[in-house]
C-alpha positions in Angstrom: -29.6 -29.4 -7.9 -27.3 -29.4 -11.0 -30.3 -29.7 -13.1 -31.5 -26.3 -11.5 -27.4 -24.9 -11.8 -27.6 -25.3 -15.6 -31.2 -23.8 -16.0 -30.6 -20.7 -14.4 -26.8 -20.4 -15.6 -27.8 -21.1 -19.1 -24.5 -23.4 -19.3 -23.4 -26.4 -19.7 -20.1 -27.7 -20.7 -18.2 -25.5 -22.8 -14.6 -25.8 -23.7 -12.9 -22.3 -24.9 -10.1 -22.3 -27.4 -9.6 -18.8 -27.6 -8.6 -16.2 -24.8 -11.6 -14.1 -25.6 -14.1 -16.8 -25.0 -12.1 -18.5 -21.9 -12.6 -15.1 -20.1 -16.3 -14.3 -21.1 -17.4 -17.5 -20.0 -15.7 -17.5 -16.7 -16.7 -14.0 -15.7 -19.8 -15.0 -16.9 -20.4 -18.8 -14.7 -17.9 -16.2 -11.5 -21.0 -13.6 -11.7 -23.9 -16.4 -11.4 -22.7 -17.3 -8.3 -25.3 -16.8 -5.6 -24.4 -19.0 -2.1 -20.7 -20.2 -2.5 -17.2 -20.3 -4.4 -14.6 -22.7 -3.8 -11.7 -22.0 -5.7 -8.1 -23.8 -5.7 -6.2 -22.1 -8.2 -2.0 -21.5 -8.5 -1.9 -18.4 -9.1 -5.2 -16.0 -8.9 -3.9 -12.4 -10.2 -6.3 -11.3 -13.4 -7.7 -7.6 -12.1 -11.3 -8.4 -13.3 -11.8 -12.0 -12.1 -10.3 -10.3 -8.2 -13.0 -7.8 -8.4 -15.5 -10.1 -9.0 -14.9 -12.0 -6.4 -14.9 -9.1 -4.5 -17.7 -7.5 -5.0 -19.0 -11.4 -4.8 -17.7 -11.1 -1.1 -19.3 -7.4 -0.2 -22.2 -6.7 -1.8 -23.5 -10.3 -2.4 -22.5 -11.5 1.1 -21.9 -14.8 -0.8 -19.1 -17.1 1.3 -15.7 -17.6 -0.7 -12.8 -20.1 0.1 -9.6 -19.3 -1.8 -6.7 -22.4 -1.9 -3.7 -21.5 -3.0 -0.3 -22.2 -3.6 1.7 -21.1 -0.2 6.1 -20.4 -1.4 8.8 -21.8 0.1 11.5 -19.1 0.7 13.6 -21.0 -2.3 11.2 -20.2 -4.5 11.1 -16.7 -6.2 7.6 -15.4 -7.1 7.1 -14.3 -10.5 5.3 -11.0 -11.5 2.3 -12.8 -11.4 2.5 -14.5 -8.7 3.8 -11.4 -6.6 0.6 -9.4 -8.2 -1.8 -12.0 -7.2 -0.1 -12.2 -3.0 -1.0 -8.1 -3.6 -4.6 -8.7 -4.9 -5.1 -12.3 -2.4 -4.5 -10.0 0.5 -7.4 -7.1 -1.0 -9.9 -10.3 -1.1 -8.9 -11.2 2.5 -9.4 -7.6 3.5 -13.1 -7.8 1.7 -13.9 -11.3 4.2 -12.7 -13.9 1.6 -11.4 -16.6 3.2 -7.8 -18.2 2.3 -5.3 -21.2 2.8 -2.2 -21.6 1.5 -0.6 -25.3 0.5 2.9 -25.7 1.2 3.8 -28.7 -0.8 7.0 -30.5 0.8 10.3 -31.0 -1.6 9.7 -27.8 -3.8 6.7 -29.3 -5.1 3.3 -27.2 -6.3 -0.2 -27.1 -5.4 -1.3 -26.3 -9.1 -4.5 -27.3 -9.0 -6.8 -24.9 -11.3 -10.6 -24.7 -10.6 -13.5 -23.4 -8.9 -16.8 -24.6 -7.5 -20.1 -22.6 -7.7 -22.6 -22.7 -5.6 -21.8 -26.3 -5.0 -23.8 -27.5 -8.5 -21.4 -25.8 -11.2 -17.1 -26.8 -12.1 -14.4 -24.8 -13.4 -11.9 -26.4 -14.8 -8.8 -26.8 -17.0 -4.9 -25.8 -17.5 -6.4 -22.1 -17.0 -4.7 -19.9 -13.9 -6.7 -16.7 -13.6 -3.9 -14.1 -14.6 -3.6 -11.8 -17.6 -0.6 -14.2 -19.1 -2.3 -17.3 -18.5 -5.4 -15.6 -20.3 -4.0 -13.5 -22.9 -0.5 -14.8 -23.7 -0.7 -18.9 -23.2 -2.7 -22.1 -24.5 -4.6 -23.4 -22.0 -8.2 -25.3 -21.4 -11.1 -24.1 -19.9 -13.9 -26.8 -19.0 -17.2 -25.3 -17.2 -19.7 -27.9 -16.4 -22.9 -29.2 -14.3 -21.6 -32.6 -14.4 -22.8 -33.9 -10.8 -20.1 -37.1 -11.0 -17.3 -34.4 -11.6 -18.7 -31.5 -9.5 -19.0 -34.2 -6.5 -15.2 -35.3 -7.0 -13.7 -31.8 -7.2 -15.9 -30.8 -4.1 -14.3 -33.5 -2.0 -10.4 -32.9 -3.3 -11.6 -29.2 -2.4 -12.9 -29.8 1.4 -9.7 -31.8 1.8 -7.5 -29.5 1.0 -9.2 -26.8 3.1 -9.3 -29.6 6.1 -5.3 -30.0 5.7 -3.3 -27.9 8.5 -1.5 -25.1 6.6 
């Protein structure tokens, strides 16, 4: 199965150091999706990676999880995080599905990556908003690996098996 992933994503594992290339190759592995997307990500708020996943939701009919990071009320949300509670509620509107992770003692769910299709990893220091993209240094791993697609899928289903 991963072996068929990389063939018909033309990818393999590619680590961006630029902002240009860290979004081109994600919108390019988010639009190869075809059956699935897992994705357990701080803070989701980029416009163009939202509408993707949209239009992944309505017009592919392709099932979506979202995990995210769920605020206490002593936390104050930055801009981005505000935007991206705006944008989580569009995708839930479109059939996306979502859970929010309350981590006890002020602590973060900050976990940052996605699973297509069950065969392909997203992964790195990389939230999916315009400052993480555009304004910050961050990592960006995409890969077939089946040893590391295996281990994310399994931190992912328990997450999404944890009461929220």
């Amino acid at each position: 199965q991963p072996k068929d992933c990389l063939e018909s994503n033309g990818l393999d594992v590619i680590i961006a150091d630029n902002p240009t290339s860290h979004l081109c190759q994600l919108l390019a592995a988010l639009k190869s999706c075809t059956k699935s997307l897992d994705v357990c990500m701080y803070c989701l708020s980029f416009k163009p990676i939202v509408e993707i996943i949209e239009d992944l939701s309505v017009s592919r009919n392709i099932m979506i999880r979202i995990i995210t990071n769920g605020h206490n009320q002593r936390h104050s949300l930055a801009s981005d995080e505000r935007q991206g509670m705006s944008r989580l509620r569009r995708l839930f509107n479109s059939g996306v599905q979502l859970k929010f992770i309350v981590v006890t003692n002020d602590g973060l769910m900050h976990h940052k990556f996605a699973l297509i299709d069950d065969c392909l990893l997203i992964n790195g220091s990389l939230n999916w908003t315009e400052n993480a993209i555009f304004h910050s240094y961050n990592d960006c791993v995409i890969t077939a690996d089946p040893r590391l697609v295996y281990s994310f899928s399994r931190q992912f289903n328990h997450f999404w098996s944890l009461d929220s």
